[in-house]
N, C-alpha and C positions, 0 to 999 in steps of 0.2 A: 723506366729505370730510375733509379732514385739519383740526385743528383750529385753526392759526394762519389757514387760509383760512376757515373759520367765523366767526374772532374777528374779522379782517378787515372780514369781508364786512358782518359786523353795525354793528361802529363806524362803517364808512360810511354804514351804510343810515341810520342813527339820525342821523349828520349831514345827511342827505337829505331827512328828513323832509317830505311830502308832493311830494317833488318825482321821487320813484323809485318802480319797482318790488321789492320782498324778492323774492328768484329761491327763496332759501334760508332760509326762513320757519322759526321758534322753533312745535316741537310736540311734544309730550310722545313721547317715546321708551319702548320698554320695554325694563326692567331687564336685562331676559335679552339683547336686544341690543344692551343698554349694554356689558355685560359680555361677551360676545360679542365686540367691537370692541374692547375694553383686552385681551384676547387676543390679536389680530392685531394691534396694537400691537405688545404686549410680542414676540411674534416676528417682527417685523418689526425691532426692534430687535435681535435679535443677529443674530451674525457667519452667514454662508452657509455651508452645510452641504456637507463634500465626503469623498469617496469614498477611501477609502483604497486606498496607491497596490498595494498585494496583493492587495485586492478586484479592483479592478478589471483586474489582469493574471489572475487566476484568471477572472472571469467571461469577459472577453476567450479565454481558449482553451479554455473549454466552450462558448462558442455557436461559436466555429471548429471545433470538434470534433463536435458536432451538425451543423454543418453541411455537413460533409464525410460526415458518417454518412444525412445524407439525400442526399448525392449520387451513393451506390449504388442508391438508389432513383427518381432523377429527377435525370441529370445536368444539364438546361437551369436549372432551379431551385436549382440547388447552385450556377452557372454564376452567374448573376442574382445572388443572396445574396451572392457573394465580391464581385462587381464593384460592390454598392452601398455607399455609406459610410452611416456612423452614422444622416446628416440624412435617408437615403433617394434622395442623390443619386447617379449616375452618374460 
């Protein structure tokens, strides 16, 4: 849970006093998945990771290449492969 909704959730509840339910109750975590969780933070925090645009024209025409090399072995499926896009749609 993210921590401003943590901090949140607590200030309220402690204004509530006897009159709420804590959904998200104070209980001893361990260290390893303290730490654990300031890692996924920390990469959560940087920029999205993307594909370089040469990578991705080289991969692009080795799997066209494969798959046209599988198409002398199994034209329906060489057929199938080319007519689908990336998401697996039609």
């Amino acid at each position: 849970m993210p921590r401003n909704l943590t901090h949140f959730h607590n200030l309220w509840h402690e204004s509530q006093t006897g009159r709420s339910t804590q959904f998200f109750g104070r209980r001893d975590v361990d260290p390893h998945v303290t730490q654990m969780l300031q890692v996924v933070a920390a990469l959560r925090a940087l920029p999205p990771v993307t594909a370089r645009t040469e990578f991705v024209k080289d991969l692009r025409e080795r799997l066209m290449a494969e798959t046209l090399n599988r198409a002398s072995s199994s034209p329906s499926a060489a057929t199938a492969h080319l007519s689908t896009n990336a998401c697996g749609h039609r």
